[in-house]
KOLVEXPA-471583 format. One line per 8 residues: number of its first residue (from 1); their letters; for each residue x, y, z of N, C-alpha, C. Coordinates in pm, whole numbers. Layout:
REM KOLVEXPA-471583
NUM = A = X Y Z X Y Z X Y Z ~ ...
This chain:
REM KOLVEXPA-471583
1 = XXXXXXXX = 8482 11354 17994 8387 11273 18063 8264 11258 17974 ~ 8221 11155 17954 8103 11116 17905 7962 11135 17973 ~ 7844 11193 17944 7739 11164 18010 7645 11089 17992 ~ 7529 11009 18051 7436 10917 17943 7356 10987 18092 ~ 7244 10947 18013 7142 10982 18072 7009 10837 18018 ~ 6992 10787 18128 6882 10679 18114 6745 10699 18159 ~ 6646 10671 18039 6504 10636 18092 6501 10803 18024 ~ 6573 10849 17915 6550 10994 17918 6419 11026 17766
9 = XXXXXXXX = 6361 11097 17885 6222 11153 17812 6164 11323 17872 ~ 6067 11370 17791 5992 11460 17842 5866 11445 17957 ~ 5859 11411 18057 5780 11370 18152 5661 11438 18212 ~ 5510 11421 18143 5408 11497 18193 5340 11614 18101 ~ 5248 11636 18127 5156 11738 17999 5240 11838 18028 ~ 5282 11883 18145 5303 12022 18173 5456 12075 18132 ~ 5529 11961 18076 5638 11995 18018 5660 11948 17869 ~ 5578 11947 17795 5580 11860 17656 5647 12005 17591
17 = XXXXXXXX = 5607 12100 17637 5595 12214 17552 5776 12252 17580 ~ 5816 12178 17667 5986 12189 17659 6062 12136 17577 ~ 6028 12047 17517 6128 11972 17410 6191 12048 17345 ~ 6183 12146 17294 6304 12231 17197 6381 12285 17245 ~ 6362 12315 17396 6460 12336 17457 6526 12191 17528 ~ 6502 12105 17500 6622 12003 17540 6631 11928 17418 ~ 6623 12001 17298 6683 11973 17215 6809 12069 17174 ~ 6750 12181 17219 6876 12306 17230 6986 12255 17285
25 = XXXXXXXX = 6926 12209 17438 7053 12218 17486 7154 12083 17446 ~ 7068 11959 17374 7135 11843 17285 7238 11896 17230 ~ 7216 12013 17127 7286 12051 17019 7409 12198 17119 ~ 7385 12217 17191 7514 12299 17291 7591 12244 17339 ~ 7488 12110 17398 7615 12023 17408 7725 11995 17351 ~ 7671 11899 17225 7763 11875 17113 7882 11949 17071 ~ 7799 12110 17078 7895 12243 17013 7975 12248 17114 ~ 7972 12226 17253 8056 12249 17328 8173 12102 17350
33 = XXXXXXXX = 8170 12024 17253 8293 11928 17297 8208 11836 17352 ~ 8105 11842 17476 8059 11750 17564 8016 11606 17499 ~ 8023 11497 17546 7977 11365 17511 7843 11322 17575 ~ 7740 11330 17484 7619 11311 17582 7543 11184 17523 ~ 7515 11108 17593 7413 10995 17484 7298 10965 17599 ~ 7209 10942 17538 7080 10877 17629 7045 10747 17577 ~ 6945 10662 17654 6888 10558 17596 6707 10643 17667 ~ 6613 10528 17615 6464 10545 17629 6408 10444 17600
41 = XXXXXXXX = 6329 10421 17677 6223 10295 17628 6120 10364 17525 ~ 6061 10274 17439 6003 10308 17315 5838 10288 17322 ~ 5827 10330 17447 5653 10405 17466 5658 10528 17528 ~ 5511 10543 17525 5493 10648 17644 5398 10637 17761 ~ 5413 10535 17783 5379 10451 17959 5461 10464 18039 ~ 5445 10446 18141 5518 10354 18265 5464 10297 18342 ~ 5568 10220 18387 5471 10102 18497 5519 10129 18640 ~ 5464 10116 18783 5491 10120 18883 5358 10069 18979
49 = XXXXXXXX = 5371 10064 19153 5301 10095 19239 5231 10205 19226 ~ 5119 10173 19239 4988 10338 19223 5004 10377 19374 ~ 5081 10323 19444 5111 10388 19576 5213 10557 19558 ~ 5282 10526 19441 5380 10655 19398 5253 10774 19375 ~ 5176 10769 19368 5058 10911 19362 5012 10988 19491 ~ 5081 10852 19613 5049 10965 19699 5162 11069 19702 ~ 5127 11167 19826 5252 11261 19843 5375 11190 19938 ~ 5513 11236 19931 5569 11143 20016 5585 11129 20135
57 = XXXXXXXX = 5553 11209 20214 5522 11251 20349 5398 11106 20395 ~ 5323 11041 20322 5261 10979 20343 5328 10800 20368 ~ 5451 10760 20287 5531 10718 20286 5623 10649 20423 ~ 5632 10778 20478 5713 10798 20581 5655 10676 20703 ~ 5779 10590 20713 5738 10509 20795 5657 10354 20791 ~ 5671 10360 20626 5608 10205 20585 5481 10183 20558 ~ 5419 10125 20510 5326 10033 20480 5252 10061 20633 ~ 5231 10036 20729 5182 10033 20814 5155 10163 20809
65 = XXXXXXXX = 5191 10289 20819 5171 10415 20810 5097 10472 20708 ~ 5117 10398 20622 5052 10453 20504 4892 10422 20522 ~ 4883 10285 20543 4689 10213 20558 4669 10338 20696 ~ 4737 10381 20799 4698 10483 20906 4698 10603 20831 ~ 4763 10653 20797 4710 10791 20698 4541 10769 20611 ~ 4565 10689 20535 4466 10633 20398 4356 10628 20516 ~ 4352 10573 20646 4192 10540 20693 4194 10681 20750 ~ 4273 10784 20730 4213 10923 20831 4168 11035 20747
73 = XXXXXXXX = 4042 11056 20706 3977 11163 20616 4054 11294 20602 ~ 4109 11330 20730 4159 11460 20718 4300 11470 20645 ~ 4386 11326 20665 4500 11347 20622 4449 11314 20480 ~ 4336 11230 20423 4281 11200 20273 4296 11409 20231 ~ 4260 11490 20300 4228 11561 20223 4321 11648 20197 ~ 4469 11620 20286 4613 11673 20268 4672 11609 20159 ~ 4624 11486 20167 4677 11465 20022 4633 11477 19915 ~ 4489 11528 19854 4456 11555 19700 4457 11729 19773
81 = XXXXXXXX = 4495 11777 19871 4601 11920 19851 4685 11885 19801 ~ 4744 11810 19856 4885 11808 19779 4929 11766 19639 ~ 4855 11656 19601 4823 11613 19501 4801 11696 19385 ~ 4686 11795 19388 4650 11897 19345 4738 12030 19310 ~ 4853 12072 19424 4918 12145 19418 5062 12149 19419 ~ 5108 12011 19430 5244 11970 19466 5305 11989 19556 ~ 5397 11940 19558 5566 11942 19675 5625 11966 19597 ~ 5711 12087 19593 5878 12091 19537 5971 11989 19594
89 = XXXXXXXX = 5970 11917 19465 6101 11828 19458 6056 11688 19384 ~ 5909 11696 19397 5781 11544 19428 5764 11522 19247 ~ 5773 11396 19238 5757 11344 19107 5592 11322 19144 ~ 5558 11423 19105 5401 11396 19120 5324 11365 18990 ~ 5281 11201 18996 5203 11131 18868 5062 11130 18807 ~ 5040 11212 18961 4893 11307 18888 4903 11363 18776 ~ 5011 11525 18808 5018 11615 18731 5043 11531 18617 ~ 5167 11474 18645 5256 11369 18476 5136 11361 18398
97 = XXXXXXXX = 4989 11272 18451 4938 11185 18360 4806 11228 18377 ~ 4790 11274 18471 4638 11298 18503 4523 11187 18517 ~ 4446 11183 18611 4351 11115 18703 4329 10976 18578 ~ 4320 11067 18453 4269 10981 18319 4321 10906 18234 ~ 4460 10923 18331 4580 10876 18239 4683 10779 18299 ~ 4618 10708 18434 4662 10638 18509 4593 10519 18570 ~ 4627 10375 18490 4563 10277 18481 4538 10173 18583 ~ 4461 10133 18650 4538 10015 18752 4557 9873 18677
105 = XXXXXXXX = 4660 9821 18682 4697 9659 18651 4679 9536 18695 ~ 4702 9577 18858 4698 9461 18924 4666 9476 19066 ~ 4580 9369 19110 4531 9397 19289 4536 9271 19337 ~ 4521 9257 19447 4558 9090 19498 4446 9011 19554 ~ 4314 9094 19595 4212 9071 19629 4057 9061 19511 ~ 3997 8924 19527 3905 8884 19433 3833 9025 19388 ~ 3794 9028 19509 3675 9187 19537 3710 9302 19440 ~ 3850 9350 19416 3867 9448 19329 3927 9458 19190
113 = XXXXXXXX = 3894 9300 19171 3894 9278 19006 3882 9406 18941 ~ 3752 9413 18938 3674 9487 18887 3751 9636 18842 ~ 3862 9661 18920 3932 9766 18906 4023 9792 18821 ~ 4099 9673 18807 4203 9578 18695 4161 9672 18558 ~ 4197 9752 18476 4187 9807 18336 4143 9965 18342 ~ 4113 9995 18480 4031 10103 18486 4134 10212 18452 ~ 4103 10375 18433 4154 10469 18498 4097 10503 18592 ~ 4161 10620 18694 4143 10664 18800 4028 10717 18820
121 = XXXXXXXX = 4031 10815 18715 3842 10864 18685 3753 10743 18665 ~ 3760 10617 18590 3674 10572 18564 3623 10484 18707 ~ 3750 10451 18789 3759 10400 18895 3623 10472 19020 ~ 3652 10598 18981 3579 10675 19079 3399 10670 19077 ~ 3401 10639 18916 3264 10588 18845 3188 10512 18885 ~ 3284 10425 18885 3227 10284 18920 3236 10252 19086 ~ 3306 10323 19157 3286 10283 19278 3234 10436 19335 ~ 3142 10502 19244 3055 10575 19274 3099 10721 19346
129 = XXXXXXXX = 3199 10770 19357 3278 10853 19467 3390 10981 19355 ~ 3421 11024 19442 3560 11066 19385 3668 10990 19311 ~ 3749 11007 19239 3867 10934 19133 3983 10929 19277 ~ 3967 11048 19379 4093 11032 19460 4070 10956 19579 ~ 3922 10927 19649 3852 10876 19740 3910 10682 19683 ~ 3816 10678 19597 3818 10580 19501 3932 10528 19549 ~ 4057 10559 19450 4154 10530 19465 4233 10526 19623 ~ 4195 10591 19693 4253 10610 19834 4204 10470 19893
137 = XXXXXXXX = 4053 10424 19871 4019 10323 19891 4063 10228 19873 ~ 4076 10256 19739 4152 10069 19686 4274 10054 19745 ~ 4381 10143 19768 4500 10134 19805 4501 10063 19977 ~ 4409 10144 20034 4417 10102 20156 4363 9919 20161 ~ 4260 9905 20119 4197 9785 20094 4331 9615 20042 ~ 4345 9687 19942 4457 9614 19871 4619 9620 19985 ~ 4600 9703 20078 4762 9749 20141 4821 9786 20033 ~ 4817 9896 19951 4892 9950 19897 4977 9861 19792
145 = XXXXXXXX = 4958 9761 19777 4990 9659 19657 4901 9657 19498 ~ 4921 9766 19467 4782 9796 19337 4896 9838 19235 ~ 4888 9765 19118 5007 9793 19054 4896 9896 18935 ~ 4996 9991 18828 4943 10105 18762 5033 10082 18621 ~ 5003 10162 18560 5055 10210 18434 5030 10353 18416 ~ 5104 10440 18408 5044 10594 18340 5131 10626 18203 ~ 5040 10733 18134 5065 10758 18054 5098 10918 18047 ~ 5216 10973 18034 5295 11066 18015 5362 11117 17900
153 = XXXXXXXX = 5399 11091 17791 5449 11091 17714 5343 11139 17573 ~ 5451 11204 17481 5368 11188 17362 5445 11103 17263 ~ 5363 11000 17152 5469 10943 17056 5538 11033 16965 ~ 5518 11116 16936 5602 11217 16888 5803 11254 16913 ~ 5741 11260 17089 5909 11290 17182 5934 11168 17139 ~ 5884 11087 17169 5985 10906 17171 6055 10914 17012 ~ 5957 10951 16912 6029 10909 16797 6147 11014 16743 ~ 6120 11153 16771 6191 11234 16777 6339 11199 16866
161 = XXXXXXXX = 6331 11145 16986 6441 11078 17084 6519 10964 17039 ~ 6422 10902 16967 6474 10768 16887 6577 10762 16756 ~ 6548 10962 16673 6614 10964 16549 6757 11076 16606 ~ 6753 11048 16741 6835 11171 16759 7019 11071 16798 ~ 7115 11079 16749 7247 11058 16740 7275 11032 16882 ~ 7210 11114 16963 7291 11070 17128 7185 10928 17101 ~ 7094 10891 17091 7048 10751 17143 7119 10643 17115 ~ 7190 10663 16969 7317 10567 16943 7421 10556 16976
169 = X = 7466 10633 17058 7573 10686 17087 7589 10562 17224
């Protein structure tokens, strides 16, 4: 059986320091017979909804649920707990990229131009508040239609991923 593995990278500050071990286990593979190849895109961005930063419990139940969470302070402050400390299981894009490392792209409303290039910290700057307030704001404002970019990655893994035999494979 063959395996591929897509979109495959090291994901987040807090695991950069793993790469040699999934390069280990590249090369056990191999030794063991196994067929492994990956592909990767050739940055270290990604693009998505800046709605993926909340926790997912917030989720639950749509768009409509979500602007009812976002306007209730107390559940605001369950989520930069959570945010802060995680969920096991939670692709959490805080940790990945950090407050500084997560861009907004796109909003649908004139009013929050202004937000368009920012990071999260800088976001918080300029609309005078917290980076997670800030952002809690815009999301609700916008309905949760605020598109992002973060940055996770180092160019290093990519090029290292790029010279490695499973990518051709």
């Amino acid at each position: 059986m063959k395996i591929h593995y897509s979109h495959f990278k090291v994901c987040g500050k807090k695991n950069w320091d793993k790469i040699d071990d999934v390069i280990r286990l590249l090369e056990q593979a191999k030794a063991e017979g196994i067929d492994v190849s990956f592909d990767q895109y050739p940055y270290v961005a990604g693009s998505t909804m800046l709605g993926v930063i909340l926790p997912p419990w917030v989720h639950d139940g749509g768009t409509d649920k979500v602007l009812e969470r976002l306007a209730d302070p107390a559940l605001r402050e369950k989520m930069v707990y959570d945010i802060e400390h995680g969920i096991p299981g939670w692709d959490n894009f805080v940790e990945f990229a950090g407050l500084d490392g997560i861009f907004v792209t796109s909003v649908k409303n004139e009013k929050n131009k202004d937000a368009v290039g920012l990071s999260l910290t800088q976001l918080g700057e300029l609309r005078g508040t917290d980076p997670y307030n800030a952002t809690f704001d815009l999301l609700y404002e916008e309905e949760n239609a605020v598109g992002m970019v973060d940055f996770y990655g180092t160019e290093e893994h990519v090029q290292l991923f790029m010279k490695r035999p499973e990518m051709n494979a």
